[in-house]
VMD Tcl script that draws the C-alpha trace (Angstrom):
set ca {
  {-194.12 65.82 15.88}
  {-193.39 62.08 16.99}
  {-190.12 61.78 19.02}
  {-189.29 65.72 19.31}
  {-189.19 67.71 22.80}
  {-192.12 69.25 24.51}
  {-191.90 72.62 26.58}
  {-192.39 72.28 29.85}
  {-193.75 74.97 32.32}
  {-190.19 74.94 34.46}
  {-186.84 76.66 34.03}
  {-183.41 74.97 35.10}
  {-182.29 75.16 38.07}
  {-178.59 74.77 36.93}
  {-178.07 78.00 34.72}
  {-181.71 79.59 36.22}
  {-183.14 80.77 33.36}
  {-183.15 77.79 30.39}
  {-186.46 76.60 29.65}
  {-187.20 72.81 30.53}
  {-187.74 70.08 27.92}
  {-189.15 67.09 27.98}
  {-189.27 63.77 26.20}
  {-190.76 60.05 27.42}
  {-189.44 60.90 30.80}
  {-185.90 62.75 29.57}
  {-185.79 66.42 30.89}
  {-183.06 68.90 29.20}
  {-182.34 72.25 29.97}
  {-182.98 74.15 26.10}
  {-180.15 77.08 27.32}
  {-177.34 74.95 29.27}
  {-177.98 70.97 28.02}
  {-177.66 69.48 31.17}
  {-180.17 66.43 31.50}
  {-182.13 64.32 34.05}
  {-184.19 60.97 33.92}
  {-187.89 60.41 35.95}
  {-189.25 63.44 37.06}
  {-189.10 67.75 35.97}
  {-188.04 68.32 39.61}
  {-184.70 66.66 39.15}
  {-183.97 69.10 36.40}
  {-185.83 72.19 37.12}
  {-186.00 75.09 39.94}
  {-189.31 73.95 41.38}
  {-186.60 70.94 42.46}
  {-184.86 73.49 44.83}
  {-186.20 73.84 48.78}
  {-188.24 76.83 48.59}
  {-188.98 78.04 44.69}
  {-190.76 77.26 42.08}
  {-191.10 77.94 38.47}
  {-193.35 80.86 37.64}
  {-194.45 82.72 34.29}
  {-191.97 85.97 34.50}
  {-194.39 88.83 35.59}
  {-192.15 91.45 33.64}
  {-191.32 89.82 30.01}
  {-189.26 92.67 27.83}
  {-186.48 92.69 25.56}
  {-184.23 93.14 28.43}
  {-185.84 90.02 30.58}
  {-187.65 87.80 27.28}
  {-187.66 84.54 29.67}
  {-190.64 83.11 30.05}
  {-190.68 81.50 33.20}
  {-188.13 81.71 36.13}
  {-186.86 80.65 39.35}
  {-189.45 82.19 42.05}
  {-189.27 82.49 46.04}
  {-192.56 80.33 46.64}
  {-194.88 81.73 49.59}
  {-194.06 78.92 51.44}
  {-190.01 79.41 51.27}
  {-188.78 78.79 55.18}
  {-187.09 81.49 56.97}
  {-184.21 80.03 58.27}
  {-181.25 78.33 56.55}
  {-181.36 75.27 55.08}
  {-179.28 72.00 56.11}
  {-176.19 71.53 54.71}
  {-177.65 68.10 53.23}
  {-180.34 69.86 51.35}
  {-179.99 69.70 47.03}
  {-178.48 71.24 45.17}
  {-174.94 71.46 45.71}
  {-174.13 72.61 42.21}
  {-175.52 75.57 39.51}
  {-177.92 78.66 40.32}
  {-178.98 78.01 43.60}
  {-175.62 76.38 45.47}
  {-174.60 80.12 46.19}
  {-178.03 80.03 48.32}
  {-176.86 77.75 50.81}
}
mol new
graphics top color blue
foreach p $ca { graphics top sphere $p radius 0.5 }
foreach p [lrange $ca 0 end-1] q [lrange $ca 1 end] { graphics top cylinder $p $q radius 0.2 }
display resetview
């Protein structure tokens, strides 16, 4: 399919749970539309200090999302900066 949007292996980082597309360098959230330009970590949660995007461990009718937002091993233990992204959707509450 020439021209149509790939899946990615990322969620958004914006609504948390909308599955990352992706076309000639064009990434869109599938669940909330919001879009970014160059690379998946603009767009997606693996973008965010401290997570990454992960296949969901527990997939049911309840949970169906394939991957999501994930504390990586490597997540610090103190607070972030204030100057750290993102200041906006899922994660902003994190700060």
């Amino acid at each position: 399919m020439s021209g149509g949007w790939a899946l990615t292996p990322h969620c958004c980082r914006h609504c948390g749970i909308g599955r990352v597309l992706e076309r000639e360098g064009l990434f869109r959230c599938a669940l909330c539309g919001v879009e970014a330009k160059g690379r998946v970590a603009a767009l997606c949660a693996c973008g965010v200090q401290g997570y990454r995007c992960a296949a969901n461990p527990a997939r049911s009718a309840a949970n169906p999302y394939e991957f999501l937002p994930r504390l990586s091993a490597a997540a610090p233990t103190k607070a972030r900066p204030a100057a750290d992204p993102p200041t906006d959707g899922l994660f902003a509450s994190r700060r």
